[in-house]
mmJSON file of the N, C-alpha and C atoms, coordinates in Angstrom:
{"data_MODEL":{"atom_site":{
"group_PDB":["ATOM","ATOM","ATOM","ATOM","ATOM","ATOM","ATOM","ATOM","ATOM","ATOM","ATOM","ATOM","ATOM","ATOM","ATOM","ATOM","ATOM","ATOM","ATOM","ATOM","ATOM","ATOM","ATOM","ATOM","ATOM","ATOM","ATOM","ATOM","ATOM","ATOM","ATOM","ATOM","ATOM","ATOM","ATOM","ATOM","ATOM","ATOM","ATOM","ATOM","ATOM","ATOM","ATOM","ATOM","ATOM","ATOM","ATOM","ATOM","ATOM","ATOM","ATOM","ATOM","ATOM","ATOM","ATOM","ATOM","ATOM","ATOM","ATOM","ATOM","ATOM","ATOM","ATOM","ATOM","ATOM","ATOM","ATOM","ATOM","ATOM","ATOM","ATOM","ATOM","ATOM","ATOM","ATOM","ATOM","ATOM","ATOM","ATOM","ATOM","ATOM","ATOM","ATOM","ATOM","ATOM","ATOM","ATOM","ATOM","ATOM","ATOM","ATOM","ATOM","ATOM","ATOM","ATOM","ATOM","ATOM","ATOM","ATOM","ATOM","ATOM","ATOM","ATOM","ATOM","ATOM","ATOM","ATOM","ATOM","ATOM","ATOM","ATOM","ATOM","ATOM","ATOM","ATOM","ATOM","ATOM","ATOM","ATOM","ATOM","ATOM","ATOM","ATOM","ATOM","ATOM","ATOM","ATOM","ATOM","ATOM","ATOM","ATOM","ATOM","ATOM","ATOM","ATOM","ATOM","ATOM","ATOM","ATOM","ATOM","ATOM","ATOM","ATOM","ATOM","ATOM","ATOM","ATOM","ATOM","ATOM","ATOM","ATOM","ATOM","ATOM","ATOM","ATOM","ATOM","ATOM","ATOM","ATOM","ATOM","ATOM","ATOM","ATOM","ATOM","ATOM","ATOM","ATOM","ATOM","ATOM","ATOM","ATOM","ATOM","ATOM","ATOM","ATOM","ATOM","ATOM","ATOM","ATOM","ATOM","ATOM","ATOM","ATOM","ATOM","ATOM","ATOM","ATOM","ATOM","ATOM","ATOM","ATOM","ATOM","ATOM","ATOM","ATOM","ATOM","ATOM","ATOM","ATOM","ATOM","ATOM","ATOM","ATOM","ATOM","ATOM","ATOM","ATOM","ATOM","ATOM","ATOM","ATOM","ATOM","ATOM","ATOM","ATOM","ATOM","ATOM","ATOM","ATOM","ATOM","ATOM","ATOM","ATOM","ATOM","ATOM","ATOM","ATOM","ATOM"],
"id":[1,2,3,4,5,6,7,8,9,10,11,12,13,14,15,16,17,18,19,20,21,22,23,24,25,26,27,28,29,30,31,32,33,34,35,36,37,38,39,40,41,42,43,44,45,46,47,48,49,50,51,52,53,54,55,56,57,58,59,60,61,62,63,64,65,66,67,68,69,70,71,72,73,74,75,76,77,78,79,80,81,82,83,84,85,86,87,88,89,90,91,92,93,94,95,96,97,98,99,100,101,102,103,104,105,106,107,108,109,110,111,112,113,114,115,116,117,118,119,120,121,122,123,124,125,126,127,128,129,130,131,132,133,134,135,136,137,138,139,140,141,142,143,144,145,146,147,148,149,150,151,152,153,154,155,156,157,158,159,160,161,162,163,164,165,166,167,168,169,170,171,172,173,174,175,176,177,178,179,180,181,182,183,184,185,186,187,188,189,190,191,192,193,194,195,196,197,198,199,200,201,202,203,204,205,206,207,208,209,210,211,212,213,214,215,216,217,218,219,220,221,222,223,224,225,226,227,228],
"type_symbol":["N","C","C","N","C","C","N","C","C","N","C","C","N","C","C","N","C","C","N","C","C","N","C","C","N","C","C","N","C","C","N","C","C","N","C","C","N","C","C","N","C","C","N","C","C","N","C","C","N","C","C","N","C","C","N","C","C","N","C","C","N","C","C","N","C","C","N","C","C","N","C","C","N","C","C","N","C","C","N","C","C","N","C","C","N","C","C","N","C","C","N","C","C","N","C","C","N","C","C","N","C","C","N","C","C","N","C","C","N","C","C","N","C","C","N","C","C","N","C","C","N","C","C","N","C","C","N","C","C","N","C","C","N","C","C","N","C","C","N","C","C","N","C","C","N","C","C","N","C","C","N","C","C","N","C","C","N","C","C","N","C","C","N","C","C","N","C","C","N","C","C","N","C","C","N","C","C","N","C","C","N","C","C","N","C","C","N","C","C","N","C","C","N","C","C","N","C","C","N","C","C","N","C","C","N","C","C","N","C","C","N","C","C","N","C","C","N","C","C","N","C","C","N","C","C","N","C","C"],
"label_atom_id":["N","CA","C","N","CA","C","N","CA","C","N","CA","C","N","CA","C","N","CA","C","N","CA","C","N","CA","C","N","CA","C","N","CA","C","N","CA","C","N","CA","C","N","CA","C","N","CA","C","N","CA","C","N","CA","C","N","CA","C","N","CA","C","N","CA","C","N","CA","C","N","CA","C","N","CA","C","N","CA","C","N","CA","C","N","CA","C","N","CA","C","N","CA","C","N","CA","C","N","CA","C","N","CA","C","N","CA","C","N","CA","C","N","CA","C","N","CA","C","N","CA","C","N","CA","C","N","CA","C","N","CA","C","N","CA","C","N","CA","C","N","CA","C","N","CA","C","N","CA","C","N","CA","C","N","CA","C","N","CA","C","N","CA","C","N","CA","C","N","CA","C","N","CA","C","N","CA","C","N","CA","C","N","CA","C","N","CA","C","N","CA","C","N","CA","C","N","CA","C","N","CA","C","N","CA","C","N","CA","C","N","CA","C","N","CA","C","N","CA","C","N","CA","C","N","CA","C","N","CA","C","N","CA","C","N","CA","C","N","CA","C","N","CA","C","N","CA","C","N","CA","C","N","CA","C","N","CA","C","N","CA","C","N","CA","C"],
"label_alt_id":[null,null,null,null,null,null,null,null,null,null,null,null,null,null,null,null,null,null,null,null,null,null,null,null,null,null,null,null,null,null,null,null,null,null,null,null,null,null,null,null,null,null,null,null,null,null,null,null,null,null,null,null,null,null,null,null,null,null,null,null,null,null,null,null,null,null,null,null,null,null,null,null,null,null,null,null,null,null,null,null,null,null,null,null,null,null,null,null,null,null,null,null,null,null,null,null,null,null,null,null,null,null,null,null,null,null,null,null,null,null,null,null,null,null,null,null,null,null,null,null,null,null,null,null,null,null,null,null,null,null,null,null,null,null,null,null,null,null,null,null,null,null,null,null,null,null,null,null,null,null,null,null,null,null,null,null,null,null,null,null,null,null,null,null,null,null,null,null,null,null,null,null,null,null,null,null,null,null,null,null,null,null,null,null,null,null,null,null,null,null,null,null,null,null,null,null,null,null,null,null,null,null,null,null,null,null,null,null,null,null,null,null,null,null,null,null,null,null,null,null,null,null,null,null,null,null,null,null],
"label_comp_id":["UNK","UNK","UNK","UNK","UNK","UNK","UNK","UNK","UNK","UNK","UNK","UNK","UNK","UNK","UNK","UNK","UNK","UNK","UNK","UNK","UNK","UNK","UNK","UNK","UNK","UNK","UNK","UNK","UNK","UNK","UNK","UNK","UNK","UNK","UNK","UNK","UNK","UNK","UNK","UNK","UNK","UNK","UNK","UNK","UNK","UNK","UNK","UNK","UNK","UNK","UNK","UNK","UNK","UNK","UNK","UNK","UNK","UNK","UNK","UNK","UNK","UNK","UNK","UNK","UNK","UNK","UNK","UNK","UNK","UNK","UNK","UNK","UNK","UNK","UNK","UNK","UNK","UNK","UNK","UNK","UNK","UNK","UNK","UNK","UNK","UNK","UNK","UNK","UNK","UNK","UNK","UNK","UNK","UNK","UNK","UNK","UNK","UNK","UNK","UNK","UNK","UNK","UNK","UNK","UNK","UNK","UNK","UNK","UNK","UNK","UNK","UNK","UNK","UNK","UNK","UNK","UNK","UNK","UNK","UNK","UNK","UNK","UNK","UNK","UNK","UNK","UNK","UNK","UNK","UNK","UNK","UNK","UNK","UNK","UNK","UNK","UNK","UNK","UNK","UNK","UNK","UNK","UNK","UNK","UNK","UNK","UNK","UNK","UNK","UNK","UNK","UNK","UNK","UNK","UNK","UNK","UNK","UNK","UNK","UNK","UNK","UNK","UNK","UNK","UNK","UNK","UNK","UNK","UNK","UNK","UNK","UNK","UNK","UNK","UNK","UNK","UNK","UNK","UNK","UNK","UNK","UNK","UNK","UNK","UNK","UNK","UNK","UNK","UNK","UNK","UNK","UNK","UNK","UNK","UNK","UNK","UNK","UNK","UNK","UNK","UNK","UNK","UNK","UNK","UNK","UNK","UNK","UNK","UNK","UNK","UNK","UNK","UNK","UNK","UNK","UNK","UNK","UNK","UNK","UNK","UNK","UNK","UNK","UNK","UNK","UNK","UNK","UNK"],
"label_asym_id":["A","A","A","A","A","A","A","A","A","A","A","A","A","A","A","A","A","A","A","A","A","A","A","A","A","A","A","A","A","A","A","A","A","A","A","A","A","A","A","A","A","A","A","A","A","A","A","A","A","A","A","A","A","A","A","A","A","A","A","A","A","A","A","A","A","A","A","A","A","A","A","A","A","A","A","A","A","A","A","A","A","A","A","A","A","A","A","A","A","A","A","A","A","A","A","A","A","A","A","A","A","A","A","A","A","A","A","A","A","A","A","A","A","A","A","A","A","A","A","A","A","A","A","A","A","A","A","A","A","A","A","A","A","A","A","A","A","A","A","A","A","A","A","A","A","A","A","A","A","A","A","A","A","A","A","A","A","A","A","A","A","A","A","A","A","A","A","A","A","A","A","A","A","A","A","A","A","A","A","A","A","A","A","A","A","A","A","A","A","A","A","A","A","A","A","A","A","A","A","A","A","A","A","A","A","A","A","A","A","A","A","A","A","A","A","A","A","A","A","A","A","A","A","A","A","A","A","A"],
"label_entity_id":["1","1","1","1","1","1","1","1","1","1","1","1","1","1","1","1","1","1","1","1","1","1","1","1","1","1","1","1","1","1","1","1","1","1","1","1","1","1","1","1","1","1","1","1","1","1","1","1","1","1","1","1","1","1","1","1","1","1","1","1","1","1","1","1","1","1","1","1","1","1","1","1","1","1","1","1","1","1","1","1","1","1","1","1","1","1","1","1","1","1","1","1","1","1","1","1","1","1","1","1","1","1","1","1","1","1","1","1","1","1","1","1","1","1","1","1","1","1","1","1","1","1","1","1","1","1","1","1","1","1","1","1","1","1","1","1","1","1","1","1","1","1","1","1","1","1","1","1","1","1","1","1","1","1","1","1","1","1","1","1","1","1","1","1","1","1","1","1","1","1","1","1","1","1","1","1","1","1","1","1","1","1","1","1","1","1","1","1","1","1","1","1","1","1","1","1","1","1","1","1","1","1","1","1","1","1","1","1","1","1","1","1","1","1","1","1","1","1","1","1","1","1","1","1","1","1","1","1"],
"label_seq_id":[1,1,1,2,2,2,3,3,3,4,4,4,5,5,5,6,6,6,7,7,7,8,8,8,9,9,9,10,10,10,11,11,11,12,12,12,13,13,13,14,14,14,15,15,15,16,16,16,17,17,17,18,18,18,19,19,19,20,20,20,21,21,21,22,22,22,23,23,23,24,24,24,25,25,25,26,26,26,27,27,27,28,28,28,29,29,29,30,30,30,31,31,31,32,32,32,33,33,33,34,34,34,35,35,35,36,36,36,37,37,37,38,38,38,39,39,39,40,40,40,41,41,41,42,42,42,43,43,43,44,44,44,45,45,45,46,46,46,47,47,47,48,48,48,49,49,49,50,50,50,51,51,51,52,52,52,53,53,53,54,54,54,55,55,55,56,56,56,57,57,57,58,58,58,59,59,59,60,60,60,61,61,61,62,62,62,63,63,63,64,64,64,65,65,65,66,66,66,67,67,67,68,68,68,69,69,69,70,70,70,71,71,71,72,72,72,73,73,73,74,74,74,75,75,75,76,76,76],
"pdbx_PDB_ins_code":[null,null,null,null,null,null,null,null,null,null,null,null,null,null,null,null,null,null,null,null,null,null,null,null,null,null,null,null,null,null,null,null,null,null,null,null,null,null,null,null,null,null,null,null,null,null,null,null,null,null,null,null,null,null,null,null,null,null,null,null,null,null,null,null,null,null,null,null,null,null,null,null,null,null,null,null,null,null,null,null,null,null,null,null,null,null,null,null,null,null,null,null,null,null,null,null,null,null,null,null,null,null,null,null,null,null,null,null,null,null,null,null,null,null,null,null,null,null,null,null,null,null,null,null,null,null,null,null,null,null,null,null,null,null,null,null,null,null,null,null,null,null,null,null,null,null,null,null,null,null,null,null,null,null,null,null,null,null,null,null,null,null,null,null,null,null,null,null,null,null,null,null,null,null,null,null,null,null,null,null,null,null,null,null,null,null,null,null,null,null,null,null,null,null,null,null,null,null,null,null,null,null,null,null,null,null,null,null,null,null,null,null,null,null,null,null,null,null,null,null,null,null,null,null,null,null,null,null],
"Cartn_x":[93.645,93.983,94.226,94.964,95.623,94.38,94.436,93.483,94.483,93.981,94.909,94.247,95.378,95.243,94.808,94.849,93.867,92.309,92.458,91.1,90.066,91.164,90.028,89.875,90.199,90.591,91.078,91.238,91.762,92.899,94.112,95.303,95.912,96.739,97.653,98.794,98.518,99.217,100.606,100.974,102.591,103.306,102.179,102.557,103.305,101.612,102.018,103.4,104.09,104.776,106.265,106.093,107.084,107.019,105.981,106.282,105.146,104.678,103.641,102.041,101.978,100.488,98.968,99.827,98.489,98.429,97.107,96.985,98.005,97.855,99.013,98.318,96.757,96.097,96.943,96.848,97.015,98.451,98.996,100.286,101.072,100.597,101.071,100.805,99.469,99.304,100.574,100.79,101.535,102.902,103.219,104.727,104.987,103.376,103.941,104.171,103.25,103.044,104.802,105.67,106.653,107.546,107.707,108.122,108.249,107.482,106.724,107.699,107.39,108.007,109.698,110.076,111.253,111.736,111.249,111.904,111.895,110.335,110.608,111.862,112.22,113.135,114.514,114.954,116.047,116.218,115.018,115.16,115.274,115.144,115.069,116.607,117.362,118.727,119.785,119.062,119.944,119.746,118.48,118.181,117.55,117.963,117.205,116.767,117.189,116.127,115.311,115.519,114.142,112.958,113.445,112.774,112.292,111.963,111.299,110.876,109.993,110.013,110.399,111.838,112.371,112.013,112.367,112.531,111.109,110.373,108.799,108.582,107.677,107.163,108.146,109.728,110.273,110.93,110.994,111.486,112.883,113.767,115.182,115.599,115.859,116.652,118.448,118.232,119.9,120.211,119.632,119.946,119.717,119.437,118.87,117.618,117.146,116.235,115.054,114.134,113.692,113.444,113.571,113.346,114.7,115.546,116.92,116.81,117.207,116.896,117.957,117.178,118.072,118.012,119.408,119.124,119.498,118.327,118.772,119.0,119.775,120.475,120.06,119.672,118.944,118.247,117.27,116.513,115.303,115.149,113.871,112.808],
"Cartn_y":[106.225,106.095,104.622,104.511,103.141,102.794,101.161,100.255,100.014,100.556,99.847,98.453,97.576,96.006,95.764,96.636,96.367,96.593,97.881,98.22,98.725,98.852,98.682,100.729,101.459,103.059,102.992,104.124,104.766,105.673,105.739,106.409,106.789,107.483,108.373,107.412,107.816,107.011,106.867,108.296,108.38,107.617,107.537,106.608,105.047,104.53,103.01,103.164,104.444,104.331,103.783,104.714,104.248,103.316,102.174,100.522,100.499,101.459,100.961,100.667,99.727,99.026,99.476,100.076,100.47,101.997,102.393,103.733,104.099,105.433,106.003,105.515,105.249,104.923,103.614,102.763,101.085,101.228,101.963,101.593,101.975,102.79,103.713,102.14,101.474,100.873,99.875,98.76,98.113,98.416,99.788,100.171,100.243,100.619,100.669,98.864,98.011,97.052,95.937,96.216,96.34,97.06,97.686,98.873,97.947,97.466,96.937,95.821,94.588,93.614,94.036,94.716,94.942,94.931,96.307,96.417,95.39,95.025,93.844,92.284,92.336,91.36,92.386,93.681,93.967,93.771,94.188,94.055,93.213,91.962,90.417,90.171,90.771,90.616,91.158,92.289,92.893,92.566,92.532,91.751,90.659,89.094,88.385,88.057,87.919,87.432,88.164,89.926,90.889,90.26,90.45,90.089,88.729,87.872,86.546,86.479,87.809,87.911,87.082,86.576,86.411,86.758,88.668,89.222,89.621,89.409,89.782,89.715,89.91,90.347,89.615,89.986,89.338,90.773,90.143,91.27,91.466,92.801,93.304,92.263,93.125,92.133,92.517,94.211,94.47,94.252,94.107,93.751,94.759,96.122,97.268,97.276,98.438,98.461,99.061,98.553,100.051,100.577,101.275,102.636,102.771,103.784,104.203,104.389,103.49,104.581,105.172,106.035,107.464,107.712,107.904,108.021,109.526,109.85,111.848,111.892,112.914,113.037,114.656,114.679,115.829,116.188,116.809,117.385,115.999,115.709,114.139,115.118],
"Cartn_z":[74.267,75.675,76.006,77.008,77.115,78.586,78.483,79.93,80.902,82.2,83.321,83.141,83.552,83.465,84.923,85.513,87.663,87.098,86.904,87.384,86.156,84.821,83.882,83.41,83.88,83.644,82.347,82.292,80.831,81.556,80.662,81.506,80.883,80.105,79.743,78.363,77.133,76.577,76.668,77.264,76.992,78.647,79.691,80.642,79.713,79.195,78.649,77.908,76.864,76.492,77.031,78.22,79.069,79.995,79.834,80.04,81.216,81.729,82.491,82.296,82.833,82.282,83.024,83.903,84.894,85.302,85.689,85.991,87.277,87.077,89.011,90.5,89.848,91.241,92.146,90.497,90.59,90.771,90.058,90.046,91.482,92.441,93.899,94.678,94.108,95.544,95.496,93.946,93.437,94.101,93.973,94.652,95.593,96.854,98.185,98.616,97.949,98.587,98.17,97.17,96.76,97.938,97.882,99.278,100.436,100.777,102.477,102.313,101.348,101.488,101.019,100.267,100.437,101.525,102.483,103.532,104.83,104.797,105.716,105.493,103.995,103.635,104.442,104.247,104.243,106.105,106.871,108.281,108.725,108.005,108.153,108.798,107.263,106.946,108.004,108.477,109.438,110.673,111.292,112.249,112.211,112.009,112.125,113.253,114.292,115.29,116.013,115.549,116.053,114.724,113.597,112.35,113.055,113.423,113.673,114.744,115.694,117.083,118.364,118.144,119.012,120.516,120.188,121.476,121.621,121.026,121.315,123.012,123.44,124.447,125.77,125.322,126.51,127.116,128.612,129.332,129.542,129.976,130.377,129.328,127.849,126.982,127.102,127.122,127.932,129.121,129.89,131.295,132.45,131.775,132.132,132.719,133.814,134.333,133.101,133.2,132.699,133.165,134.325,134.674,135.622,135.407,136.034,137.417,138.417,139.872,140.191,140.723,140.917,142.091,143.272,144.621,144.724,145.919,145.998,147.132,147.299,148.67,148.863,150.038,150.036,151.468,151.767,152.866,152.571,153.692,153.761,153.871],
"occupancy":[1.0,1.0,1.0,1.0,1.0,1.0,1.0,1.0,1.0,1.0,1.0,1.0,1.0,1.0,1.0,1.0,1.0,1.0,1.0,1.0,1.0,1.0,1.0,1.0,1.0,1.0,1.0,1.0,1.0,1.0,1.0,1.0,1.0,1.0,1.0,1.0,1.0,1.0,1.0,1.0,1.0,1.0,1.0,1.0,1.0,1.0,1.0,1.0,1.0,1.0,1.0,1.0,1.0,1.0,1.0,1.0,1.0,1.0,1.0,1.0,1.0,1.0,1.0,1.0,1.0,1.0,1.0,1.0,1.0,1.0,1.0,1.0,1.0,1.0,1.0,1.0,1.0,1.0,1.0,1.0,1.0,1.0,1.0,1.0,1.0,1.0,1.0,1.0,1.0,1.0,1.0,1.0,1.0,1.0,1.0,1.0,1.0,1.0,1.0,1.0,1.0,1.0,1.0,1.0,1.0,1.0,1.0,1.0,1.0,1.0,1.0,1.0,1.0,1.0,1.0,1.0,1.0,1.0,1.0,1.0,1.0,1.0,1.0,1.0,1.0,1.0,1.0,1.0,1.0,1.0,1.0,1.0,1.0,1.0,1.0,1.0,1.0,1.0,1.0,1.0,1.0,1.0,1.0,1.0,1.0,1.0,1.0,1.0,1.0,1.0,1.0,1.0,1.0,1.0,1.0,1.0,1.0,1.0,1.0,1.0,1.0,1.0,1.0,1.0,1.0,1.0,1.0,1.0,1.0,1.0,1.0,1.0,1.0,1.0,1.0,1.0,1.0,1.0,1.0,1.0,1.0,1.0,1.0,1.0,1.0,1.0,1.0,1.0,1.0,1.0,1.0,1.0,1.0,1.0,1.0,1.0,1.0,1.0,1.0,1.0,1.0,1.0,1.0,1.0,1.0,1.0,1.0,1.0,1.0,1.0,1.0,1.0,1.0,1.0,1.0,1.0,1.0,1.0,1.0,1.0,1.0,1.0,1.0,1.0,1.0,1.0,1.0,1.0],
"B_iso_or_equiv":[0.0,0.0,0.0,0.0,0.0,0.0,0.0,0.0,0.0,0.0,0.0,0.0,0.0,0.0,0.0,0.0,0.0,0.0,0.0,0.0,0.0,0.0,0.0,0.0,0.0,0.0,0.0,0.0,0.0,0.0,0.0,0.0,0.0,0.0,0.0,0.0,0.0,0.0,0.0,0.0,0.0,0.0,0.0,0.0,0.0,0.0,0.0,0.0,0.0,0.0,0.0,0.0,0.0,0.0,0.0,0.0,0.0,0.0,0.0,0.0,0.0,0.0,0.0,0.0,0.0,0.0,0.0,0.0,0.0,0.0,0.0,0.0,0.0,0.0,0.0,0.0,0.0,0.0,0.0,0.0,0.0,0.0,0.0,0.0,0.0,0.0,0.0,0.0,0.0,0.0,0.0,0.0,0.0,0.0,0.0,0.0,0.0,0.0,0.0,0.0,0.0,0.0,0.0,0.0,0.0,0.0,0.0,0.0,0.0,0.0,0.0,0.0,0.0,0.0,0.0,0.0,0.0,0.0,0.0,0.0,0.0,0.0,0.0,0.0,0.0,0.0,0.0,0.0,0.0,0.0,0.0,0.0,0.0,0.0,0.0,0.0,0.0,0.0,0.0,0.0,0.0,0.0,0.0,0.0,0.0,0.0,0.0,0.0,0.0,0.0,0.0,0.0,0.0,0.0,0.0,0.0,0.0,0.0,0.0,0.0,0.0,0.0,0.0,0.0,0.0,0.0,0.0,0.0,0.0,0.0,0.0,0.0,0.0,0.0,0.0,0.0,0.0,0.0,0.0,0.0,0.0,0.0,0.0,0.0,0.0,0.0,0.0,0.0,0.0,0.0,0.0,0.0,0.0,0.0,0.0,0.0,0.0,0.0,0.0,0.0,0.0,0.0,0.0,0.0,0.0,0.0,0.0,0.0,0.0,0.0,0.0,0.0,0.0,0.0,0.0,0.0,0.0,0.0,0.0,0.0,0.0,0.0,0.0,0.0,0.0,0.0,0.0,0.0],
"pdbx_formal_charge":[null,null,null,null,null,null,null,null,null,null,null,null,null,null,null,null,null,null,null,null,null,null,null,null,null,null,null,null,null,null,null,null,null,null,null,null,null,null,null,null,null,null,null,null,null,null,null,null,null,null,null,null,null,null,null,null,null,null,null,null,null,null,null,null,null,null,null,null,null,null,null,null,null,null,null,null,null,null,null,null,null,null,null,null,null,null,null,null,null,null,null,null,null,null,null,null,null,null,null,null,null,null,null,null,null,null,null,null,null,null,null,null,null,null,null,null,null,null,null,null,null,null,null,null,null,null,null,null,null,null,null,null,null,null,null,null,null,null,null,null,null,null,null,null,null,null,null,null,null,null,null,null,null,null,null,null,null,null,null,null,null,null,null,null,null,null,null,null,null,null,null,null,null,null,null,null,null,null,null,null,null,null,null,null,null,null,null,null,null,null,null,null,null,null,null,null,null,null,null,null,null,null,null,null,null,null,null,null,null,null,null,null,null,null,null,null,null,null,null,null,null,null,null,null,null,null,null,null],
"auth_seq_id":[1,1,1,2,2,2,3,3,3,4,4,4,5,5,5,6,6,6,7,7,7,8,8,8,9,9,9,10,10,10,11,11,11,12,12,12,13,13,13,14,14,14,15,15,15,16,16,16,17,17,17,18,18,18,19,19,19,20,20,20,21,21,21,22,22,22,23,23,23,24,24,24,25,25,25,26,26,26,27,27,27,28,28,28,29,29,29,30,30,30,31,31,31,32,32,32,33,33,33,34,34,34,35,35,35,36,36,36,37,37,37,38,38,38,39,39,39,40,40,40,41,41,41,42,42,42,43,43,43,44,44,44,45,45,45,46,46,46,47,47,47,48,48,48,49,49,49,50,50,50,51,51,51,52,52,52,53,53,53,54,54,54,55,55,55,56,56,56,57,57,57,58,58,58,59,59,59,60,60,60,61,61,61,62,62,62,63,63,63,64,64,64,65,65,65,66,66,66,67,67,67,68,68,68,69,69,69,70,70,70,71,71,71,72,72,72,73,73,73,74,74,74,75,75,75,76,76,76],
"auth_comp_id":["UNK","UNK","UNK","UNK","UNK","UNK","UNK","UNK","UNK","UNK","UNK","UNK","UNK","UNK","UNK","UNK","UNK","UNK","UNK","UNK","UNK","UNK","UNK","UNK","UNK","UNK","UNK","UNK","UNK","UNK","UNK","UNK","UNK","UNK","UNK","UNK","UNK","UNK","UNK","UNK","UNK","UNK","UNK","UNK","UNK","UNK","UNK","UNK","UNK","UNK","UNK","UNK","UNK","UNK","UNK","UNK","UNK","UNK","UNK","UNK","UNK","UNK","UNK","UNK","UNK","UNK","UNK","UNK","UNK","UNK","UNK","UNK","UNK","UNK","UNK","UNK","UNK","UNK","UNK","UNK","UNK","UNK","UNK","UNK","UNK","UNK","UNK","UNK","UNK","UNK","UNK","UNK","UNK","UNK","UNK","UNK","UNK","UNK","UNK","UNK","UNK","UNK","UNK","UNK","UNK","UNK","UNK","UNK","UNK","UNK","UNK","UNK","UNK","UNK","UNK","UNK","UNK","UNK","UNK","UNK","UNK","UNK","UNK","UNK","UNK","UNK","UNK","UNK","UNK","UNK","UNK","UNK","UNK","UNK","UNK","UNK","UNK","UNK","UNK","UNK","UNK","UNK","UNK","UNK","UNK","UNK","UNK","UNK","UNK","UNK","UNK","UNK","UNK","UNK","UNK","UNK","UNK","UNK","UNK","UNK","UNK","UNK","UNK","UNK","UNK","UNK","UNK","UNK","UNK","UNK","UNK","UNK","UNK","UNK","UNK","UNK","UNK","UNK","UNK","UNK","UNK","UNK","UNK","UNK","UNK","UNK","UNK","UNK","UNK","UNK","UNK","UNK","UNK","UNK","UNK","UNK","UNK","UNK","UNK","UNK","UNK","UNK","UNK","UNK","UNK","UNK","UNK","UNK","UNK","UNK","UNK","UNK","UNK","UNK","UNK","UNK","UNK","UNK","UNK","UNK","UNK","UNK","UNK","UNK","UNK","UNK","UNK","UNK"],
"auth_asym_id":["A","A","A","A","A","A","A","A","A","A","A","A","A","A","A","A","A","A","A","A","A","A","A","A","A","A","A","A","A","A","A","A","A","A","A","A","A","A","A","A","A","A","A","A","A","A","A","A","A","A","A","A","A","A","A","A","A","A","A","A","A","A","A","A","A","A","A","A","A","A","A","A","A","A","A","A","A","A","A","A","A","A","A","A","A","A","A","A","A","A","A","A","A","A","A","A","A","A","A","A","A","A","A","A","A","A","A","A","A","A","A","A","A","A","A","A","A","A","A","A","A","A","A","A","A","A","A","A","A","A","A","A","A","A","A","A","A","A","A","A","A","A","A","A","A","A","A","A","A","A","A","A","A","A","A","A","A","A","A","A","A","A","A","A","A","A","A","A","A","A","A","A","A","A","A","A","A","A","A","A","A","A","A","A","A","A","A","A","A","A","A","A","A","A","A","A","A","A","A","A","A","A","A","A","A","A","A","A","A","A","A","A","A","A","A","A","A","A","A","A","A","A","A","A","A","A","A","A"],
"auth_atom_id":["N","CA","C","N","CA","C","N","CA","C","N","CA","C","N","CA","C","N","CA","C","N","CA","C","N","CA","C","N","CA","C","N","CA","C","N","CA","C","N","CA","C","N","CA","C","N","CA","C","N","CA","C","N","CA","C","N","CA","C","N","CA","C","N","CA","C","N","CA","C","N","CA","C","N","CA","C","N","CA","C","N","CA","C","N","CA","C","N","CA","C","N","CA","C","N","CA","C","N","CA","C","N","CA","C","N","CA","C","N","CA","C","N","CA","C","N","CA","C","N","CA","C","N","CA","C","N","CA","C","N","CA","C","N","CA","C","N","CA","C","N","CA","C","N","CA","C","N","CA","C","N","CA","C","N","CA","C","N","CA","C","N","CA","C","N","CA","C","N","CA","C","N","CA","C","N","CA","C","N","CA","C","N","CA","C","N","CA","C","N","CA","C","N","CA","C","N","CA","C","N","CA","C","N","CA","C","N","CA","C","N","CA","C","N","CA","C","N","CA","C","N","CA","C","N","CA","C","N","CA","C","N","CA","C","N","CA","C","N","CA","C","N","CA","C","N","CA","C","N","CA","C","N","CA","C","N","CA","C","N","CA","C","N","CA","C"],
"pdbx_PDB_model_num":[1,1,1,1,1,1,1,1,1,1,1,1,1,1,1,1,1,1,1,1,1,1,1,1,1,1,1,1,1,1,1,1,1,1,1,1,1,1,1,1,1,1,1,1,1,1,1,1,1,1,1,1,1,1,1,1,1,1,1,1,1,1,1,1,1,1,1,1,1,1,1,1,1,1,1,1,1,1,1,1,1,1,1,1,1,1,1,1,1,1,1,1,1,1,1,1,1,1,1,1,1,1,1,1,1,1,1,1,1,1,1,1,1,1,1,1,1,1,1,1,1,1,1,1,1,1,1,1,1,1,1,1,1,1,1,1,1,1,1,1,1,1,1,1,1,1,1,1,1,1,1,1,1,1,1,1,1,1,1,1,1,1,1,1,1,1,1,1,1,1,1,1,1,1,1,1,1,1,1,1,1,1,1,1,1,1,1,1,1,1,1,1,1,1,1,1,1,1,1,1,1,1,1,1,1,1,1,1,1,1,1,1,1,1,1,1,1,1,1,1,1,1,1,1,1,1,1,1]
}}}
């Protein structure tokens, strides 16, 4: 049985065969945390200045109300 190189387990030889060094435990967290910064790089790319909170806690960034008023015409 092959050693994860994290945490020290015993794991599946035919895993190591196919190039991985660490158990599925180690290896899930390894990929999400891979994952995260990917995507935060790709949102960077597409939006940079939401990506660098720019628009953070600022108000009417479209120019829009937020809330629509709506006039009714009707019986008072």
């Amino acid at each position: 049985m092959a050693e994860c190189i994290t945490c020290e387990e015993e794991y599946s030889d035919k895993r190591l065969e196919l190039g991985y060094r660490t158990c599925l435990d180690c290896g899930q967290v390894d990929a999400v945390s891979i994952i995260n910064a990917r995507n935060k790089q790709t949102l960077a790319e597409i939006a940079p200045r939401l990506a660098s909170g720019e628009f953070k806690d600022s108000e009417n960034q479209t120019g829009w109300d937020s809330e629509p008023q709506i006039e009714h015409e009707g019986n008072k």
